[in-house]
N, C-alpha and C positions, 0 to 999 in steps of 0.2 A: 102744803109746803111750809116747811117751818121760817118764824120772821126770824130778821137780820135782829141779833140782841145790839140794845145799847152799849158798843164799845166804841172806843175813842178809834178815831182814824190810823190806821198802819201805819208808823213813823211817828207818831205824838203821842209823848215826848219824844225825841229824839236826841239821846246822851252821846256825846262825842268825848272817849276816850283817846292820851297821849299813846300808850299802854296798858295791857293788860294779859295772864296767860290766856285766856280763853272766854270768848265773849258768852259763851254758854252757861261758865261757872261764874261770872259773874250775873247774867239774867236768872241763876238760879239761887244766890244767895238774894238778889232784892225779891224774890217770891218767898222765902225763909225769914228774912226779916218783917213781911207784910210791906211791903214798899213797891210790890208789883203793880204795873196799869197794863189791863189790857191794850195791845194796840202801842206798846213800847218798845222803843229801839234800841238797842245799844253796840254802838260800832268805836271801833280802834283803829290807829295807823300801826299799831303794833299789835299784833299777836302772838306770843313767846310760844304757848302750847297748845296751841289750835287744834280740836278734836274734829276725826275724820270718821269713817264708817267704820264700824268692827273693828272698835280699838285704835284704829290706826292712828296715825297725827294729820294733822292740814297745814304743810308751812306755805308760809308766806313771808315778802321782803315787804320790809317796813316802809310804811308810810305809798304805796304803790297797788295797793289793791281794796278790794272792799272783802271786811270780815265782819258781817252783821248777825245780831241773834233780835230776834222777832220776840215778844210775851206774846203768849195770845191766851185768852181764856177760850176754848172750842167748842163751847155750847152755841147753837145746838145741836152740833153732831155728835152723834155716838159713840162712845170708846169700839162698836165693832165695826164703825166706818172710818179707821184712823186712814185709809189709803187715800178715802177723799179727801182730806187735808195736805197727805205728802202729795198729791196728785197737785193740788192747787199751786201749791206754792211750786212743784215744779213747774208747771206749766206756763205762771207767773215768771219766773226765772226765765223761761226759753225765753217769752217775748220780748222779754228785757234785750236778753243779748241777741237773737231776731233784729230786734228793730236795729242796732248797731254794728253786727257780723254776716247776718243774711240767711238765706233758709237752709244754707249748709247744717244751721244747728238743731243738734240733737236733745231726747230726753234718756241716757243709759239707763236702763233700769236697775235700781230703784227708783234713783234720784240722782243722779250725775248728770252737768251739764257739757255736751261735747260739740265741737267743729271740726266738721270732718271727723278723722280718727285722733283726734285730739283731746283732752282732756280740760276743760276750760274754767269748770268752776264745780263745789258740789255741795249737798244738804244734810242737813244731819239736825232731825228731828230728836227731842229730847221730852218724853213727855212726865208729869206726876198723877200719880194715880193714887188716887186717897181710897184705903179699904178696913178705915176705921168702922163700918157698916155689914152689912152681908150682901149687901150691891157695891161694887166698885163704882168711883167717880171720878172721871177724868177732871182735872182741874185745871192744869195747866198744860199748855204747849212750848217750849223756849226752841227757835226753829233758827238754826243758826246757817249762815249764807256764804260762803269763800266763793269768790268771783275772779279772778286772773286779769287785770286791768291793766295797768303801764309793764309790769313788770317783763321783761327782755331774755332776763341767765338763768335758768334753772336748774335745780340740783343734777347733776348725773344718775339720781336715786329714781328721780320720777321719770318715768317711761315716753309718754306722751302727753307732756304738757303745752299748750297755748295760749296767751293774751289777747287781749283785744286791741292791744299796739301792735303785734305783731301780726295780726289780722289786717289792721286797717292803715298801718302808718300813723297813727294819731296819736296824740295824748291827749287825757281825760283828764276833769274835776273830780276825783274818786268821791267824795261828800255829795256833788248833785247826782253822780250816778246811784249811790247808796239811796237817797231818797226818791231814785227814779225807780229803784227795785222795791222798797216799799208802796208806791204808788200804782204800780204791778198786783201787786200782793193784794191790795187793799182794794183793787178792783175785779180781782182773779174772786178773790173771799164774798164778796159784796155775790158776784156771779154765781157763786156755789151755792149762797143760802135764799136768792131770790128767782131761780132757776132751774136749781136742781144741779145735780149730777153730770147728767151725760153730755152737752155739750165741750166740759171739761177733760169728760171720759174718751173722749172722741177726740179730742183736741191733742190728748198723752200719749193715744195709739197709733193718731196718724203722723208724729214726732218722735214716735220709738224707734231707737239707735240701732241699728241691723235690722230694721224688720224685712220678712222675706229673705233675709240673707241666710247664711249657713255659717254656726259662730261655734267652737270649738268651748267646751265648758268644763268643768271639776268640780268631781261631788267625791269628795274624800279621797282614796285614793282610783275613782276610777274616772278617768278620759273619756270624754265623748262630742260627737258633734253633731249640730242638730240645726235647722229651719228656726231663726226667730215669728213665732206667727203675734203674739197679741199679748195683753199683760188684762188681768180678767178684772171682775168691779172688785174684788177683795185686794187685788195688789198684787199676785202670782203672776210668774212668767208663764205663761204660755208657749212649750217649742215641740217640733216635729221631726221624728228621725224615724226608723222603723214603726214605732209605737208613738201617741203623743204621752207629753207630761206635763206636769206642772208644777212650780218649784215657790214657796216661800223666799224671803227674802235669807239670805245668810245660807241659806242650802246651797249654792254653787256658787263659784266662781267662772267668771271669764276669761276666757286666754286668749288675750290681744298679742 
């Protein structure tokens, strides 16, 4: 089992932005500059251009929610175990909002966090891959976090979104929850590298969003529906309909 490397704790330092477009482009310019620490936070009450999966955007209303981007240096996992890392930090994520929405919540696969059929927060892993060499080296990780906190009115654009006000009647300190999700993170990471794998493996499958359900999906232009069964050690969905399959991430979509 490989040891836990000397990196600073998940959330230290922790830089508190007024604004900014994109907490990702900026953990990726202080890695550019050499100004990165592993185990660095940087969060905003404003996100102007917040990046989402596959392109898409993440908005979010100002000063109401948590929009965090993680460094992490991810040695010593493997660039072919990148799923163990997105697995972690999901898994991390659930508990967070677990401990404050209930066991309603979901892990969507890839990485989306849901309650109920709702759409609650999601991840978007960013990684550098240095191949100055004839072996690639993963270097860096910037693991960027949108969570759905106070916020109430949402665009007519987004489908099925939810808060955690809206969930609970409450208002939150969006800053102590931000460092409760790093605190998450940084015991989810601690548990992957002094552990192993599979209790976290275990933890992803038995959290996965439709599982055993029957979920209508799109792979280009053809329509199908299929048994969610499991999401395997590499990161593939796992599903069943006449035949089984199994999909890479960006191969289908879901039709909620």
């Amino acid at each position: 089992m490989p040891q836990l490397p000397s990196i600073q704790t998940i959330g230290t330092p922790f830089i508190e932005l007024q604004s900014i477009d994109s907490t990702n482009n900026y953990a990726r310019q202080l890695i550019h500059a050499g100004m990165a620490q592993s185990g660095m936070a940087i969060f905003t009450h404003n996100q102007v251009a917040g990046k989402g999966q596959r392109g898409k955007t993440w908005a979010s209303e100002k000063d109401v929610n948590i929009a965090i981007s993680i460094i992490l240096n991810p040695f010593p996992i493997k660039l072919a175990n990148q799923f163990q890392l997105s697995a972690s930090v999901a898994t991390a994520v659930l508990e967070f909002f677990m401990k404050h929405a209930g066991d309603t919540t979901k892990i969507k696969w890839p990485n989306d966090l849901y309650w109920q059929d709702r759409k609650a927060g999601g991840i978007l892993i960013e990684n550098i891959i240095s191949s100055a060499t004839e072996i690639s080296k993963w270097e860096w990780s910037i693991i960027g976090i949108g969570i759905n906190i106070n916020q109430t009115s949402f665009s007519p654009d987004l489908l099925n979104p939810v808060s955690l006000k809206q969930i609970t009647g409450k208002d939150f300190d969006i800053i102590t929850l931000a460092k409760e999700v790093c605190n998450c993170l940084d015991t989810q990471l601690k548990e992957l590298m002094n552990d192993g794998f599979d209790l976290i493996y275990k933890k992803y499958n038995q959290h996965l969003y439709k599982s055993d359900e029957k979920v209508k999906f799109k792979k280009g232009n053809r329509l199908f529906e299929a048994t969610v069964k499991n999401v395997s050690h590499t990161g593939k969905l796992l599903v069943q309909h006449s035949l089984e399959e199994e999909f890479d991430f960006g191969e289908i979509e879901w039709i909620i």
